[in-house]
TIROVO-407630 format. One record per residue (C-alpha): residue in three letters; residue number from 1; x negated, y, z negated. Coordinates in nm, 4 decimals, decimal comma. Layout:
N
<rec type="ALA" seq="NUM" east="X" north="Y" up="Z"/>
...
***
This chain:
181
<rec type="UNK" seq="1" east="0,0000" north="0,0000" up="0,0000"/>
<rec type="UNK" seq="2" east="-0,1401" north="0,3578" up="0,1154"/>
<rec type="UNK" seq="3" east="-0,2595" north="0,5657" up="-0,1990"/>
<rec type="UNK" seq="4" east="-0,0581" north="0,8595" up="-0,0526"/>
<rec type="UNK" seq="5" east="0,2383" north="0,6626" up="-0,2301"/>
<rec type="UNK" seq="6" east="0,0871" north="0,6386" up="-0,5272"/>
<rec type="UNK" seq="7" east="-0,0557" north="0,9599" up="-0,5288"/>
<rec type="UNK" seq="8" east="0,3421" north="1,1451" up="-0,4528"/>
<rec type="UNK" seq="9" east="0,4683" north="0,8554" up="-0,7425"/>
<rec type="UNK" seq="10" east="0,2651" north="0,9964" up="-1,0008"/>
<rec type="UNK" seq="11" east="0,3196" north="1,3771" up="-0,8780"/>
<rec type="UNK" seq="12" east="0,7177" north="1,2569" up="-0,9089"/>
<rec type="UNK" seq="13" east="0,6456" north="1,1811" up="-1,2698"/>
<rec type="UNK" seq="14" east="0,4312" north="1,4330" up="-1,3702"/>
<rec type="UNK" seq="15" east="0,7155" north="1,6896" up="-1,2260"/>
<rec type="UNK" seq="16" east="1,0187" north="1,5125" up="-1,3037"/>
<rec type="UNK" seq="17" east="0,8886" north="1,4059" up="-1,6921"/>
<rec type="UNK" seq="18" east="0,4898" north="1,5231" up="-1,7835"/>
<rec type="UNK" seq="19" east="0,1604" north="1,4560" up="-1,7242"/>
<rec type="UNK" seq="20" east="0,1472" north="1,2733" up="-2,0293"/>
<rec type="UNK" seq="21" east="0,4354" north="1,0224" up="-1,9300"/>
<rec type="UNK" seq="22" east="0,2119" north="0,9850" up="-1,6580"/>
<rec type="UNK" seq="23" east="-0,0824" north="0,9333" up="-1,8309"/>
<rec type="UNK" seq="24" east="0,0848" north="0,7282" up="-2,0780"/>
<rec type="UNK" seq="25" east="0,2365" north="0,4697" up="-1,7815"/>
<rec type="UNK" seq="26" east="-0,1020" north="0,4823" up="-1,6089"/>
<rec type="UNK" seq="27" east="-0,2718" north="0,3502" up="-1,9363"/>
<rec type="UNK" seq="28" east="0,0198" north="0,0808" up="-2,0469"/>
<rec type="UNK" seq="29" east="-0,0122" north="-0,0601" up="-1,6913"/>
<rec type="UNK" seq="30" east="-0,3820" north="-0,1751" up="-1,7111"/>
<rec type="UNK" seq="31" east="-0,4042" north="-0,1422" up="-1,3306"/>
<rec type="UNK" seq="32" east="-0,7295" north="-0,3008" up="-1,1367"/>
<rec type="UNK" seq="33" east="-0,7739" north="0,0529" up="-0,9791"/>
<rec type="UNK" seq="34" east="-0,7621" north="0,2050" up="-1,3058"/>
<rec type="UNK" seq="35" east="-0,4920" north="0,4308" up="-1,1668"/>
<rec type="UNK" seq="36" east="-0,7288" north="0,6144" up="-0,9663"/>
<rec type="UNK" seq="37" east="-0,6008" north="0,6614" up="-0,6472"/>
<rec type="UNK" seq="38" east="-0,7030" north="0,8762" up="-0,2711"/>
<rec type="UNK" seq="39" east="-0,3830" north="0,9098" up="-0,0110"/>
<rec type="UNK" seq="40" east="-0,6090" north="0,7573" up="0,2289"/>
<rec type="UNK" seq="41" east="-0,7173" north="0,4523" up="-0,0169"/>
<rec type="UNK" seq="42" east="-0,5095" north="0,1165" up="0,0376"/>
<rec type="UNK" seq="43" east="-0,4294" north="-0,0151" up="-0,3588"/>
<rec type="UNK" seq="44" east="-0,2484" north="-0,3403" up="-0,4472"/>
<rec type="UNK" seq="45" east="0,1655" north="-0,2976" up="-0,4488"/>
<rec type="UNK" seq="46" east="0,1948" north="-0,4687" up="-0,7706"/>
<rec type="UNK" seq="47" east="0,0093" north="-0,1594" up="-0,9565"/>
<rec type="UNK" seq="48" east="0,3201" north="0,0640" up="-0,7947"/>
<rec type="UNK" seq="49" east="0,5516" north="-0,2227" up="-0,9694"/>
<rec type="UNK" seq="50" east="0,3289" north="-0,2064" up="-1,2658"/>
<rec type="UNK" seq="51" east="0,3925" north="0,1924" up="-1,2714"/>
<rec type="UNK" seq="52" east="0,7023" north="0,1333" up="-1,2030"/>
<rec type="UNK" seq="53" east="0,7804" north="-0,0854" up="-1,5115"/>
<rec type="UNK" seq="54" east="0,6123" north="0,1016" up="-1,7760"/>
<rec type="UNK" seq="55" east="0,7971" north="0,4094" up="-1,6685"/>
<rec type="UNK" seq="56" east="1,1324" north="0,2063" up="-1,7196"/>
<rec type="UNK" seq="57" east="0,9758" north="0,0814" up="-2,0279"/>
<rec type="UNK" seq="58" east="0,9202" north="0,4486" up="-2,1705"/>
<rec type="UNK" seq="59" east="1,2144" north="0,6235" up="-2,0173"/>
<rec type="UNK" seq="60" east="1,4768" north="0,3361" up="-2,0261"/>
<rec type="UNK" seq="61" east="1,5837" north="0,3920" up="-1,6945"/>
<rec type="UNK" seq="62" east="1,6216" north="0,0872" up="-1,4795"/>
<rec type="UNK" seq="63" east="1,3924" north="-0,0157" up="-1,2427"/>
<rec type="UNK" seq="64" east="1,5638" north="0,0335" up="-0,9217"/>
<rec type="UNK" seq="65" east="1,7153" north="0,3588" up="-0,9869"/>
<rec type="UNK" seq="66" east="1,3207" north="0,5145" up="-1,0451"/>
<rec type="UNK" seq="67" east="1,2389" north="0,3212" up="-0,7494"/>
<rec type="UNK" seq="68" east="1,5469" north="0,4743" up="-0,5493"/>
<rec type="UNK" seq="69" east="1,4520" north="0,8394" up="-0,6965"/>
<rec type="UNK" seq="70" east="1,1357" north="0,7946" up="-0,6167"/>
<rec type="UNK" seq="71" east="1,2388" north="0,6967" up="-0,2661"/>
<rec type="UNK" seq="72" east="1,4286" north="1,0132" up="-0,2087"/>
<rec type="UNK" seq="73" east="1,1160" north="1,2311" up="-0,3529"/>
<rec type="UNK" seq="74" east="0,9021" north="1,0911" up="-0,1325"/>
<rec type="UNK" seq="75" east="1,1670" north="1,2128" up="0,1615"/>
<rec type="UNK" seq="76" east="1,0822" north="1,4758" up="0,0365"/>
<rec type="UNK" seq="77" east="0,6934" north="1,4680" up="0,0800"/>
<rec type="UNK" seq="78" east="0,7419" north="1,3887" up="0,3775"/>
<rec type="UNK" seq="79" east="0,9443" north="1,6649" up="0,5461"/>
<rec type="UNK" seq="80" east="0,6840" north="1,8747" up="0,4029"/>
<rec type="UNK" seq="81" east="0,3808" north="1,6782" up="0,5497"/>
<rec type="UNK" seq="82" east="0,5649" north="1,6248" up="0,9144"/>
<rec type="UNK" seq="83" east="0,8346" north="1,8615" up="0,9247"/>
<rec type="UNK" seq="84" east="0,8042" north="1,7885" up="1,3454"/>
<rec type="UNK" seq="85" east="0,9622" north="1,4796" up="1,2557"/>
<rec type="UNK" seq="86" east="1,2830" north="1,6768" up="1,1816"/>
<rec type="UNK" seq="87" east="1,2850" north="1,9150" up="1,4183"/>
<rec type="UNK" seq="88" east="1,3113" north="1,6899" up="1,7105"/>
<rec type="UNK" seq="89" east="1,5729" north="1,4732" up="1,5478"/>
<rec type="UNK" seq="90" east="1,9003" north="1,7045" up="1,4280"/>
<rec type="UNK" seq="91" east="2,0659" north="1,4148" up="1,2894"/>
<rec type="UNK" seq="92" east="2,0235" north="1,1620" up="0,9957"/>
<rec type="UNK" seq="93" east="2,0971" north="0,9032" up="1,2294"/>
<rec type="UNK" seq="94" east="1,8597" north="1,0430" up="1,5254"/>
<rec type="UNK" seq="95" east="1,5687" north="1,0035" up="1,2208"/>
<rec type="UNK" seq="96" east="1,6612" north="0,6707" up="1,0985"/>
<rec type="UNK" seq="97" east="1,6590" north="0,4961" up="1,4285"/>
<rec type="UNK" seq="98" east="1,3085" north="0,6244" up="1,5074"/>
<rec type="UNK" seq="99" east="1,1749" north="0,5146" up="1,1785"/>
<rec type="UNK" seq="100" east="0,9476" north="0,1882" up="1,3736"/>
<rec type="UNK" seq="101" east="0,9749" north="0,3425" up="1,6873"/>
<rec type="UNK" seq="102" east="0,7968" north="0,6900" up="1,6071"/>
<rec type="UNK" seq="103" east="0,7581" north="0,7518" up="1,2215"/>
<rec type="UNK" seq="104" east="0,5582" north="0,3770" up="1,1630"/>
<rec type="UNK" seq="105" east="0,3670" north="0,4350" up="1,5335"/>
<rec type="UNK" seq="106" east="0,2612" north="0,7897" up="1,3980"/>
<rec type="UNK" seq="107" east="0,1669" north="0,6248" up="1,0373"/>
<rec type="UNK" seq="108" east="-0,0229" north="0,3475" up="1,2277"/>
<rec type="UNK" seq="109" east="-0,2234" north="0,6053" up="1,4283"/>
<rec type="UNK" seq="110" east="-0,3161" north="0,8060" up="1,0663"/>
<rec type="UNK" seq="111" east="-0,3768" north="0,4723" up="0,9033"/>
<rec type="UNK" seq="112" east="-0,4166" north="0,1466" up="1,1014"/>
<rec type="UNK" seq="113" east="-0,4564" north="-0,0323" up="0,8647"/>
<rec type="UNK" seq="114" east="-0,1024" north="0,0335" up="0,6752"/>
<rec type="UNK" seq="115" east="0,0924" north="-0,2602" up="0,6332"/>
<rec type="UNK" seq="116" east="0,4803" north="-0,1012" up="0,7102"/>
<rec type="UNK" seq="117" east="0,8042" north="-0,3084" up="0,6503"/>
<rec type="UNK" seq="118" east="1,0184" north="-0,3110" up="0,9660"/>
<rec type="UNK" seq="119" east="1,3379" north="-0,1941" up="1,0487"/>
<rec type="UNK" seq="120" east="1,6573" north="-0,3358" up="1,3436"/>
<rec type="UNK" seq="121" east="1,9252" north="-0,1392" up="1,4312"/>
<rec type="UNK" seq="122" east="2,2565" north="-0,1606" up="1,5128"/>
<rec type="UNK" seq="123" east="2,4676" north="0,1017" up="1,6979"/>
<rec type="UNK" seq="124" east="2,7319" north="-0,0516" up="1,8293"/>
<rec type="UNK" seq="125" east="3,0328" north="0,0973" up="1,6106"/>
<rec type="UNK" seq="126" east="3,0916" north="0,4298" up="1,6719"/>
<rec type="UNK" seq="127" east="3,0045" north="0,6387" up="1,4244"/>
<rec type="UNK" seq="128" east="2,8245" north="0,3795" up="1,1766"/>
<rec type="UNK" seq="129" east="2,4287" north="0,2907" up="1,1963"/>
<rec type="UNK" seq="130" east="2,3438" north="-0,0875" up="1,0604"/>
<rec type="UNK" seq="131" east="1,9371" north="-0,0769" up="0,9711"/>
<rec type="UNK" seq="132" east="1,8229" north="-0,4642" up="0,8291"/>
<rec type="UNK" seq="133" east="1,4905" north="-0,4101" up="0,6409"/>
<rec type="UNK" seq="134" east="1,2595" north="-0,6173" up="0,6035"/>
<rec type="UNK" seq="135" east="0,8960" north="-0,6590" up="0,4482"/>
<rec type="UNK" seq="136" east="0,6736" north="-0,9177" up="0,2672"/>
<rec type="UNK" seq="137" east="0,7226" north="-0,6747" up="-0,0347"/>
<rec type="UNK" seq="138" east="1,0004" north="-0,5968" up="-0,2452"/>
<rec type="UNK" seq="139" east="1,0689" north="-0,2286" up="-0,1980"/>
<rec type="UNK" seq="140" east="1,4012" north="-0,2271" up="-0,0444"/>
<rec type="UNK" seq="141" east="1,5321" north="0,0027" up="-0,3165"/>
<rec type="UNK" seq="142" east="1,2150" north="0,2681" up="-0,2102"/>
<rec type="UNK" seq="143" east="1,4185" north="0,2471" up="0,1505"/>
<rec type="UNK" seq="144" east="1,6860" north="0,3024" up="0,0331"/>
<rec type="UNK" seq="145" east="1,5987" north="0,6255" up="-0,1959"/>
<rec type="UNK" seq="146" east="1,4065" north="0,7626" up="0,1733"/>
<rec type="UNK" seq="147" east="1,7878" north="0,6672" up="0,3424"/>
<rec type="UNK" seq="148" east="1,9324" north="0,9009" up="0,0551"/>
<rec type="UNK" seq="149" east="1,6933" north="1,1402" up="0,0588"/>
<rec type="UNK" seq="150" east="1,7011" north="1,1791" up="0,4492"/>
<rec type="UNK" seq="151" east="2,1088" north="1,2040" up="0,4357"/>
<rec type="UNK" seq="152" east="2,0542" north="1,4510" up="0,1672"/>
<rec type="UNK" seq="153" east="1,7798" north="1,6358" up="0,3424"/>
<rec type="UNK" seq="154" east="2,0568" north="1,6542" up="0,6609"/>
<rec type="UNK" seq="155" east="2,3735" north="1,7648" up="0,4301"/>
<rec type="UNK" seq="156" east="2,5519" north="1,5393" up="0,6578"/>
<rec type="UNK" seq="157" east="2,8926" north="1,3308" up="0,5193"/>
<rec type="UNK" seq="158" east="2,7663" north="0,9926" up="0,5516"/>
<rec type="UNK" seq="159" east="2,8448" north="0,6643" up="0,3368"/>
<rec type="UNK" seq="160" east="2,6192" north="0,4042" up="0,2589"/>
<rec type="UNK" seq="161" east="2,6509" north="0,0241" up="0,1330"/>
<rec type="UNK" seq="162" east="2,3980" north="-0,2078" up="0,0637"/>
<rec type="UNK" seq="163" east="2,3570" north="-0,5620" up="0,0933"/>
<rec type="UNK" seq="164" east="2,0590" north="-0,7584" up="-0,0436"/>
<rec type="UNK" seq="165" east="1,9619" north="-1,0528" up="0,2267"/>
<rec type="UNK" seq="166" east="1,7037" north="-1,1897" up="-0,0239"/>
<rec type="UNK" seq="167" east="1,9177" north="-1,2523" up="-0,3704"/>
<rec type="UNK" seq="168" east="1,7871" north="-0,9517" up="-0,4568"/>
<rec type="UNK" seq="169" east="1,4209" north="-0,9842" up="-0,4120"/>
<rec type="UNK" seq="170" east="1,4325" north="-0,6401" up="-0,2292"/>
<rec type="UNK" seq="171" east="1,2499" north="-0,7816" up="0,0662"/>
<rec type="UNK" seq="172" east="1,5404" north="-0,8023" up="0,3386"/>
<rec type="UNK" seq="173" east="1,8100" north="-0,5723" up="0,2913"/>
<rec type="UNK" seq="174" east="2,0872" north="-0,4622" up="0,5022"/>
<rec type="UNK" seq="175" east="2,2430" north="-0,0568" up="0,4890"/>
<rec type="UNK" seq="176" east="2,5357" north="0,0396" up="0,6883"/>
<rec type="UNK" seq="177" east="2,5589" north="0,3821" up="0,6868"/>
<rec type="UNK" seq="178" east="2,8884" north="0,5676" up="0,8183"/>
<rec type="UNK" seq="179" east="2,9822" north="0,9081" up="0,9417"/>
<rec type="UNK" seq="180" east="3,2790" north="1,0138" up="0,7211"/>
<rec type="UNK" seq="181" east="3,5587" north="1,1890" up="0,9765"/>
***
């Protein structure tokens, strides 16, 4: 996993709680890279878990819902990082379709050696977008907190339901987002 991740997690939780939850979560986790991380550095995903869990240890909020929040900060980071992203796609659903046909190409070229989770698509109701995700880690909640965050970032009335493929190993996950009329 790219250390720009890690690096915008523990930003998230130095903003969103302190520096010394962040601290504090950095030093419960006993993490191989000592929780010194570069955006360009490639770290283990179980530290981000590890983070993850001592953070829902100390804050006693669940798991998934940090993961999700995080998800939608890291939107965030990213609109600020690429904002061309946006600009050439004036919908949610233009953005969310070109997530392994642009974003992961553009993420590849930046880091080639970033291992991405892919995405399918499924337009063929008007007015609703099916993505299937799918990766050999469990971060399906992160995609879905970037799928909130991006609807958010648009301000567009969309609905969105979840279905775990993977009895909720977050590996494979289904979202069918639709346009509310």
């Amino acid at each position: 996993m790219k250390g720009m991740v890690f690096t915008s997690f523990l930003e998230m939780v130095e903003n969103k709680f302190s520096l010394e939850v962040a601290d504090h979560i950095i030093e419960k986790a006993e993490l191989p890279s000592g929780g010194s991380y570069t955006s360009v550095g490639t770290y283990d995903h179980g530290e981000m878990i590890s983070l993850v869990v001592q953070l829902s240890g100390k804050t006693g909020i669940p798991v998934a819902d940090l993961v999700k929040v995080f998800g939608e900060y890291l939107f965030g980071q990213l609109v600020s990082m690429y904002p061309q992203f946006l600009e050439a796609n004036p919908t949610a659903f233009d953005l969310l379709q070109k997530v392994d046909s642009y974003i992961h190409v553009e993420v590849r070229k930046l880091y080639p050696d970033a291992e991405l989770p892919g995405f399918t698509y499924d337009t063929s109701v008007p007015g609703e977008l099916r993505m299937t995700y799918r990766s050999s880690r469990p971060f399906a909640d992160l995609a879905e907190g970037l799928i909130l965050g991006c609807v958010a970032h648009y301000g567009e009335p969309i609905d969105i339901a979840r279905e775990d493929v993977t009895d909720s190993a977050g590996t494979s996950a289904h979202f069918t987002l639709k346009k509310r009329v």
